[in-house]
C-alpha positions as CSV (number, residue, x, y, z in Angstrom):
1,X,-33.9,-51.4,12.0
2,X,-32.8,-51.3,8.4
3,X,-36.4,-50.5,7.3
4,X,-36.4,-48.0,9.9
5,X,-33.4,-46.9,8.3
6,X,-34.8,-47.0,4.4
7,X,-37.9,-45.5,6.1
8,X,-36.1,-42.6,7.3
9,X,-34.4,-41.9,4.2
10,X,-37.3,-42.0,1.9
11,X,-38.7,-39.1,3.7
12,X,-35.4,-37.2,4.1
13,X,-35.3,-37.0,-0.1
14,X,-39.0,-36.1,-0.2
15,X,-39.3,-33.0,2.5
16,X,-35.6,-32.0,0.7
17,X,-37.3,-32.3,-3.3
18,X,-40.9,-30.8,-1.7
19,X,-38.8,-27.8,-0.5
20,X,-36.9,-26.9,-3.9
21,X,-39.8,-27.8,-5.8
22,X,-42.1,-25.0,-3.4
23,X,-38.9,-22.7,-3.5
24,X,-38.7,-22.5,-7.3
25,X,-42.4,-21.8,-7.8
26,X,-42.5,-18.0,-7.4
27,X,-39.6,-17.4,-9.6
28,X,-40.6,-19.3,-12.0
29,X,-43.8,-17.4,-12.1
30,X,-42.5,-14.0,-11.5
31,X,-40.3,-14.9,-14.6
32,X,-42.9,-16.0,-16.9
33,X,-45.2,-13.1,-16.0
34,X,-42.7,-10.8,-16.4
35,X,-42.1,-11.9,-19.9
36,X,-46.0,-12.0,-20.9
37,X,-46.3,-8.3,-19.4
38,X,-43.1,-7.5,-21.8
39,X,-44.6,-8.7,-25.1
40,X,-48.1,-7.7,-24.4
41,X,-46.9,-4.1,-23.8
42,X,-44.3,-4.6,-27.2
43,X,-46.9,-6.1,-29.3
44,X,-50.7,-4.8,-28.3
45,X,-50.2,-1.7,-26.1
46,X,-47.5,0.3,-27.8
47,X,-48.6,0.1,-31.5
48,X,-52.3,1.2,-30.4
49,X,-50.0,4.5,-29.2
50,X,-48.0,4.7,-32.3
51,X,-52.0,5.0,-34.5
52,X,-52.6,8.3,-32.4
53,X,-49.4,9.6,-33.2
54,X,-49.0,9.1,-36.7
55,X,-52.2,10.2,-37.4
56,X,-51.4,13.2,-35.8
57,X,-48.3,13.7,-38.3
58,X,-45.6,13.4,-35.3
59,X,-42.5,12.5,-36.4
60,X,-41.6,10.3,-33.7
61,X,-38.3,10.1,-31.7
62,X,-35.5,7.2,-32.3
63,X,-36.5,5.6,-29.4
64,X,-40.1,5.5,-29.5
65,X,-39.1,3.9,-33.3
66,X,-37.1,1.4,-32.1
67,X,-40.1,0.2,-29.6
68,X,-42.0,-0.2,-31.9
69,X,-39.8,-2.0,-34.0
70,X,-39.1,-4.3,-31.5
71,X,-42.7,-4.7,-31.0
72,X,-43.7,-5.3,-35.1
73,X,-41.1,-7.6,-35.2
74,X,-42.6,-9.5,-32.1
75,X,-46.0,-9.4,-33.7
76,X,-44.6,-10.9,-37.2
77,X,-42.5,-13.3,-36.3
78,X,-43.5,-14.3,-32.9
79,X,-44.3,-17.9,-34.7
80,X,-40.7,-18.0,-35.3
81,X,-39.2,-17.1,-32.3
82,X,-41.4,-20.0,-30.7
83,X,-40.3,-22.5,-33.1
84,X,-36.7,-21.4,-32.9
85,X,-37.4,-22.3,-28.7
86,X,-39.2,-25.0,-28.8
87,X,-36.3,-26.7,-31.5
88,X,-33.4,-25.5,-29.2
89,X,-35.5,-26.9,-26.0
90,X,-35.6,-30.3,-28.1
91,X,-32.2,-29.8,-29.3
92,X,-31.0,-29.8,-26.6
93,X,-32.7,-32.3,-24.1
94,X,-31.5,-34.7,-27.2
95,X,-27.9,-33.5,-26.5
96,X,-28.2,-33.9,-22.8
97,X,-29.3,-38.1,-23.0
98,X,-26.2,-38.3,-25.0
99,X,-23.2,-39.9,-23.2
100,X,-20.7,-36.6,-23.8
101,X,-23.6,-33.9,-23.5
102,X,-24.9,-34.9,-20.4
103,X,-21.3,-34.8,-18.6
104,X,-21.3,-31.5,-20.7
105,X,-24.5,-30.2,-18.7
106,X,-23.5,-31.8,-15.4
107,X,-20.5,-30.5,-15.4
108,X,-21.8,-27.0,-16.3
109,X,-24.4,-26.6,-13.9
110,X,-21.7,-27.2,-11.0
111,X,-19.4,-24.5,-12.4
112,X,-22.7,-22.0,-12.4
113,X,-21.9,-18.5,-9.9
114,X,-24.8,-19.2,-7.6
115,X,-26.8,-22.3,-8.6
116,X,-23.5,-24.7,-8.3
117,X,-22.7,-24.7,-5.3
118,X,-26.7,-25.5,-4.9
119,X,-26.0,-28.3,-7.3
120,X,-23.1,-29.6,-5.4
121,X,-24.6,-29.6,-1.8
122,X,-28.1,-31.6,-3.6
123,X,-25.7,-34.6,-4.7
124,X,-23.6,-34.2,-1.8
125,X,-26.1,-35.2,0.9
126,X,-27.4,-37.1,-1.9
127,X,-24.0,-39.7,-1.5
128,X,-23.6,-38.8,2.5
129,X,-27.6,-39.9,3.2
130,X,-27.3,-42.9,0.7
131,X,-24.0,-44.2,1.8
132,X,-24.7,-43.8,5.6
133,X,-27.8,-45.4,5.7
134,X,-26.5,-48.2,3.5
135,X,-23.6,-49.0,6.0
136,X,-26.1,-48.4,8.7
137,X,-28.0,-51.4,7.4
138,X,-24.7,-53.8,7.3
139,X,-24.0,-53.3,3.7
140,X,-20.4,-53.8,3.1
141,X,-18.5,-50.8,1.9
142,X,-17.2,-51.6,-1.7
143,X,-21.3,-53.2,-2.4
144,X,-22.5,-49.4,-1.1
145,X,-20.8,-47.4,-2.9
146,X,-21.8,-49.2,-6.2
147,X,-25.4,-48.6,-5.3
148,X,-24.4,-45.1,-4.1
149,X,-23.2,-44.5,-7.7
150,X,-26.3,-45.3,-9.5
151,X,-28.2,-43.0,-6.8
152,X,-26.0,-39.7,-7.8
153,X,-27.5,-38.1,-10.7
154,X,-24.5,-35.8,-11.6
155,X,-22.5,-37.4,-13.9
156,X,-19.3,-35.9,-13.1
157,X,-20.1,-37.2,-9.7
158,X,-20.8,-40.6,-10.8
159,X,-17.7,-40.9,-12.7
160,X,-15.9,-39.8,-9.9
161,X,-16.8,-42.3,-7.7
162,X,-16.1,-45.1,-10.0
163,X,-12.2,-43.4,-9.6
164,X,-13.0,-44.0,-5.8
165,X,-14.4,-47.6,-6.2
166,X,-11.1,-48.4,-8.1
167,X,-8.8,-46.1,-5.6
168,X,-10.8,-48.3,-2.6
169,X,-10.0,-51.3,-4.4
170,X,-6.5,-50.9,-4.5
171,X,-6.6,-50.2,-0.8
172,X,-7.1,-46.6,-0.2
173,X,-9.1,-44.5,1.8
174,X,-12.2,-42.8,0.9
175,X,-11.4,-40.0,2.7
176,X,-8.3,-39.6,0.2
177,X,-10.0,-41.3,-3.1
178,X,-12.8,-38.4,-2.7
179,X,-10.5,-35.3,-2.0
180,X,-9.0,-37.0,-5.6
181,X,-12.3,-36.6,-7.8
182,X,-11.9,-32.3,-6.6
183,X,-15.8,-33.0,-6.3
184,X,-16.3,-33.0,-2.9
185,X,-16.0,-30.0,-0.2
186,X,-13.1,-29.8,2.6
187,X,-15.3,-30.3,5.5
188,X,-17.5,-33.4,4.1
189,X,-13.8,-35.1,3.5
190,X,-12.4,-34.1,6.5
191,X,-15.6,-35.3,8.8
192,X,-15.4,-38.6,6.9
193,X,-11.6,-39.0,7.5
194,X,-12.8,-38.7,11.5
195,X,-15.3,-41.4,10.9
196,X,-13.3,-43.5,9.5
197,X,-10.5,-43.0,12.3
198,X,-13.3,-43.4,14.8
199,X,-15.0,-46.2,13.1
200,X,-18.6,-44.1,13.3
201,X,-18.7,-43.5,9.4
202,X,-22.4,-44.1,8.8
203,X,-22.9,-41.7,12.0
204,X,-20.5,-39.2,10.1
205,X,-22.5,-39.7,6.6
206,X,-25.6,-38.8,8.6
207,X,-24.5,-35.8,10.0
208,X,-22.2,-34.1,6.6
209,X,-26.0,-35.1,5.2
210,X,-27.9,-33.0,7.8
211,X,-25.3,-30.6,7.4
212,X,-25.7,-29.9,4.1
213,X,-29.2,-30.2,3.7
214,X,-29.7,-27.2,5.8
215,X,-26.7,-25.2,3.9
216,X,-28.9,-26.5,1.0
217,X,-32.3,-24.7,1.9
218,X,-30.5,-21.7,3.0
219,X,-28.7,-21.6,-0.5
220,X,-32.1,-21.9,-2.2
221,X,-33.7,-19.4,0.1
222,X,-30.5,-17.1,-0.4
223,X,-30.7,-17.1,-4.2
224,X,-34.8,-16.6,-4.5
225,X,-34.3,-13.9,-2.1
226,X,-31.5,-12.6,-5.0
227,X,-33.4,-13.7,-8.1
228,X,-37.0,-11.7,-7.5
229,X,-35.4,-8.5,-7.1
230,X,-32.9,-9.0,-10.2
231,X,-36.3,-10.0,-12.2
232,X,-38.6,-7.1,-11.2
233,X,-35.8,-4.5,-11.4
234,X,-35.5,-5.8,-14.9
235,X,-39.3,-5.8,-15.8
236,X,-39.2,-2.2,-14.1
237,X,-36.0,-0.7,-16.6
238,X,-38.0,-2.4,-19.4
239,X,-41.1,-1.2,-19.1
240,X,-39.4,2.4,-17.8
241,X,-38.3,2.7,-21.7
242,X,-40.9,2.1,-23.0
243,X,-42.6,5.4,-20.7
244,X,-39.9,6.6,-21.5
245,X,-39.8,6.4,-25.3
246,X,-43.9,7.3,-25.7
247,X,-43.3,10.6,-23.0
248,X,-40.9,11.3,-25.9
249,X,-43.1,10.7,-28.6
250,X,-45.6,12.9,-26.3
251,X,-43.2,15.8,-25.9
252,X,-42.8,15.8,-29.3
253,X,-47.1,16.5,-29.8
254,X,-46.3,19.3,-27.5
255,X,-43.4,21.0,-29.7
256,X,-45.7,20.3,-32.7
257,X,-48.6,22.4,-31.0
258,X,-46.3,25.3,-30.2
């Protein structure tokens, strides 16, 4: 039965990481081609433009001039603008293994507009799954949710529930030591304080797990559904200027010829 248990588990966390990994492919791409497209049309498609025109003696308008700025500077220093990436991507995954930055980061993601409560649900069922099965398999409470905190990833979280450990310690309820940390949602504290009451906690822990799985994939699906639009209207204003600034710089041809 407890392998069963373990068993069951196991394959609970890999469907749930298989379906954010699958749900954060697109944008991912979409964002990435998005900015290719940008800089190819900044740095290769514009200037070949800007030849024709200047050769022609336009005088061309601010905002054609400030395209192409944009797009020189691109092209000279796009060296630097990678390095300056890469060192802040390195800067700051060496931040985040430190004691203070990763809190920091943890802490940050769950205060995000629409990726923390995404954040909050994952380590959520995260404890719920964990801790039901573990009391499922006979594990004694106080042992549980010492293996439960090593299992959370969120810092925040697992700081919290070393103020629960203590709090249980002294004889309180987990019901009341999570409501405490502020970490945890309304109805995942109240459903536990009905398992214990009804002495069906692991039961309760299974279903606040189920429960927020599926709040979980519909947040995911709810912000990719939110995210595409907000990244092709943005590819679609940038690349509008920049028609827009060379129909100027056309206009201009035609002004010069009358």
């Amino acid at each position: 039965l407890v392998l069963l248990k373990v068993a069951e588990y196991l394959a609970g966390v890999r469907e749930l990481r298989e379906f954010l990994l699958t749900a954060m492919i697109y944008p991912v791409i979409l964002t990435l081609t998005a900015a290719v497209s940008i800089f190819v049309l900044l740095t290769f498609v514009l200037p070949k433009f800007a030849v024709i025109f200047t050769d022609m003696g336009v005088a061309l308008p601010l905002a054609t001039r400030l395209m192409l700025a944009l797009g020189d500077f691109l092209r000279a220093y796009y060296w630097l603008l990678a390095g300056m990436i890469v060192a802040s991507i390195l800067g700051w995954r060496f931040y985040r293994k430190t004691p203070q930055g990763r809190k920091r980061w943890d802490g940050f993601k769950l205060r995000l507009p629409l990726l923390g409560p995404i954040f909050n649900k994952i380590e959520v069922s995260r404890f719920a799954r964990t801790l039901g099965t573990l009391l499922a398999s006979g594990v004694p409470i106080m042992e549980a949710l010492q293996i439960v905190r090593g299992v959370v990833l969120n810092r925040l979280m697992h700081d919290g529930l070393g103020d629960v450990y203590r709090d249980l310690k002294q004889g309180g309820s987990l019901s009341q030591a999570l409501a405490a940390t502020g970490l945890f949602p309304n109805l995942a504290i109240h459903m536990i304080g009905v398992g214990e009451e009804t002495g069906a906690m692991d039961t309760m822990l299974g279903k606040i797990a189920d429960i927020y799985d599926r709040e979980l994939k519909s947040g995911v699906k709810s912000f990719t559904a939110m995210f595409e639009p907000l990244i092709i209207l943005f590819m679609g204003l940038v690349i509008g200027a920049m028609v827009v600034s060379m129909l100027m710089a056309i206009f201009s041809v035609n002004e010069l010829g009358f």
